[in-house]
ROMAR-787804 format. One record per residue (C-alpha): residue in one letter; x, y, z. Coordinates in steps of 0.05 Angstrom, whole numbers, plus 5000, padded with zeros to 4 digits. Layout:
BEGIN
AXYZ
...
This chain:
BEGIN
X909649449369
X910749479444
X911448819486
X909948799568
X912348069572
X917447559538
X918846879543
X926046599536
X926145919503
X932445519508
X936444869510
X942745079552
X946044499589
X951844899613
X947245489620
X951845899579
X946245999520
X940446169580
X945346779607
X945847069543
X938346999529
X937547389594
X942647949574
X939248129512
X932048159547
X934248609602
X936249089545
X929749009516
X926349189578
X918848859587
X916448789663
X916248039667
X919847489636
X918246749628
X922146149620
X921345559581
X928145049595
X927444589548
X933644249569
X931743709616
X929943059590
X923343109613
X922043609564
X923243039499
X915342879520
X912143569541
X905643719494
X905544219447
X905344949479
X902445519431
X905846149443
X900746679420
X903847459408
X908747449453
X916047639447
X918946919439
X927346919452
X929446229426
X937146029442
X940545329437
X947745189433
X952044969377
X954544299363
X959144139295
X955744809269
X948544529281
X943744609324
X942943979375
X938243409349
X935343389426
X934044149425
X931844179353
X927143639370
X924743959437
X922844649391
X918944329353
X913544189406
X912645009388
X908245279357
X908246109346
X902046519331
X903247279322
X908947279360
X915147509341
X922447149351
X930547319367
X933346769355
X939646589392
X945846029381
X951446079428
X958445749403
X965045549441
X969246029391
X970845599329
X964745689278
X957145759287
X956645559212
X949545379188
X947245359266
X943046199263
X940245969199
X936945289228
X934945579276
X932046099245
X928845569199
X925845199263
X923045819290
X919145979219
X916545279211
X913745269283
X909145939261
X914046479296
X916247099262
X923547179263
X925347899274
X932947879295
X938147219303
X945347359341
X951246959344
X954946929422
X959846659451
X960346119508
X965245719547
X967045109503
X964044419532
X971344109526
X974544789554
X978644569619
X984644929661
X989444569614
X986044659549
X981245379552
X976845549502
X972346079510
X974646129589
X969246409623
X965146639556
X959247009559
X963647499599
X961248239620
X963448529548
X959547909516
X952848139571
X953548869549
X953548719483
X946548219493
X943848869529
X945549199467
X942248859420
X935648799466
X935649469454
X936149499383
X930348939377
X926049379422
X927849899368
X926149579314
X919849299336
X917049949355
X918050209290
X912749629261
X905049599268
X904248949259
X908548379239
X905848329167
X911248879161
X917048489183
X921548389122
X924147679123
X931147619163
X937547359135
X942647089172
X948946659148
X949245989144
X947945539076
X941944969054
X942244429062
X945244459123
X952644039125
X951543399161
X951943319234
X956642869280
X955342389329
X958442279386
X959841499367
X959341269446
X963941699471
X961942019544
X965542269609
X967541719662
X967341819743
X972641759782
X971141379833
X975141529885
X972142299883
X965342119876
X960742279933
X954642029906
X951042729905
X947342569840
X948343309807
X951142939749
X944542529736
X940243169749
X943443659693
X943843139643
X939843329586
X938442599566
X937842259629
X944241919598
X947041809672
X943541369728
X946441199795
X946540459814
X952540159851
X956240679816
X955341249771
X953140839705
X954041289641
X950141099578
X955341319524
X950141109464
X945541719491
X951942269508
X951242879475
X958543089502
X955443759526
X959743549587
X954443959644
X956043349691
X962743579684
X962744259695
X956844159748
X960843639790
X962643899859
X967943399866
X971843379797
X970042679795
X966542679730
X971842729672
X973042769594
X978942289588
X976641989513
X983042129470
X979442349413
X975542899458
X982443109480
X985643139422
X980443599388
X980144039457
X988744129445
X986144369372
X981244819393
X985145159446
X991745189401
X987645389339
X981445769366
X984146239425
X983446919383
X976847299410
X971447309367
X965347839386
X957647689373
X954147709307
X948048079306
X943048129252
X936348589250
């Protein structure tokens, strides 16, 4: 099977999940790529788009070792008809646990064909100067190695007719999946004093959790501590102070500093 065209599907508030997506399709080489960003809030309420036989690359990030609620929500407005799918988590160096497999699992229910899943890696949301985890992750090795694995999709798929030949794809992870955490109301705060009022905070957030009024007003009930106002802020007014966020970014950084390398499965 031969494909002119793909379309990269992904939730990627730090937009560390949608460079890694677009790593692995330059190595599988088609002449035009699509995007679908199912990251901002506005796509919660987008109708259901068929994707019919076209190479479908499907990437979200991982959050406890699951796959978001918000972006496993948003896939399922999906629905897949002949067309093959990589699918794609991208963790901040600890564990992707049962993440590939749900995703994997949200893929097949919404009619794609699941041909290939990888494991990358990405900057951590809580990674910081004082606390790095993942620093600067996908990096050029982590690129090369997307490129490499486009290549060995493209591979595979030309050795197919049709997808009725695709032998089911395991990946790791274990069902039922282990139980996701919640946030509990915990969010970044603005300082003040550094804030310019440039609204890039309320633009990136993935849940429209962040209005400006007065000030910048944060709803902490809707936080999904993927911390893109953070990292996005030109300012470094927007801030994870929370204790408990801090004390589990001193953990990760003390306890999760050794490189790991993607996973890839075929």
């Amino acid at each position: 099977m031969e494909f002119s065209t793909a379309k990269l599907v992904y939730f990627s508030p730090t937009r560390t999940t949608k460079r890694v997506l677009e790593g692995i399709v330059r190595g599988i080489q088609v002449n035009a790529v699509e995007h679908l960003d199912l990251t901002p809030p506005k796509a919660r309420t987008r109708p259901v788009e068929e994707i019919r036989g076209q190479l479908t690359l499907i990437g979200a990030p991982v959050y406890g070792g699951r796959i978001p609620p918000d972006a496993a929500q948003r896939l399922r407005g999906l629905k897949g008809r002949d067309a093959p799918a990589v699918v794609v988590v991208v963790y901040g160096n600890r564990a992707y646990e049962d993440a590939l497999l749900e995703l994997r699992d949200l893929a097949g229910e919404a009619g794609f064909v699941p041909v290939a899943g990888g494991a990358f890696l990405g900057e951590h949301s809580f990674s910081n100067d004082v606390t790095p985890i993942a620093e600067g992750r996908p990096d050029e090795n982590d690129l090369r190695a997307a490129a490499d694995f486009g290549r060995a999709i493209r591979e595979k798929l030309r050795g197919i007719r049709s997808l009725d030949e695709m032998p089911p794809l395991h990946v790791p992870g274990n069902y039922p999946y282990q139980e996701i955490g919640r946030s509990q109301g915990i969010s970044p705060v603005t300082r003040n004093d550094l804030c310019t009022r440039c609204e890039t905070c309320v633009s990136v957030c993935p849940t429209a959790a962040i209005a400006l009024r007065d000030t910048v007003v944060t709803d902490a009930s809707a936080c999904i501590l993927c911390c893109a106002c953070v990292k996005n802020c030109p300012t470094g007014a927007r801030a994870m102070e929370h204790p408990r966020v801090l004390r589990s970014a001193r953990w990760l950084s003390a306890n999760c500093s050794e490189r790991k390398e993607p996973e890839l499965h075929l």
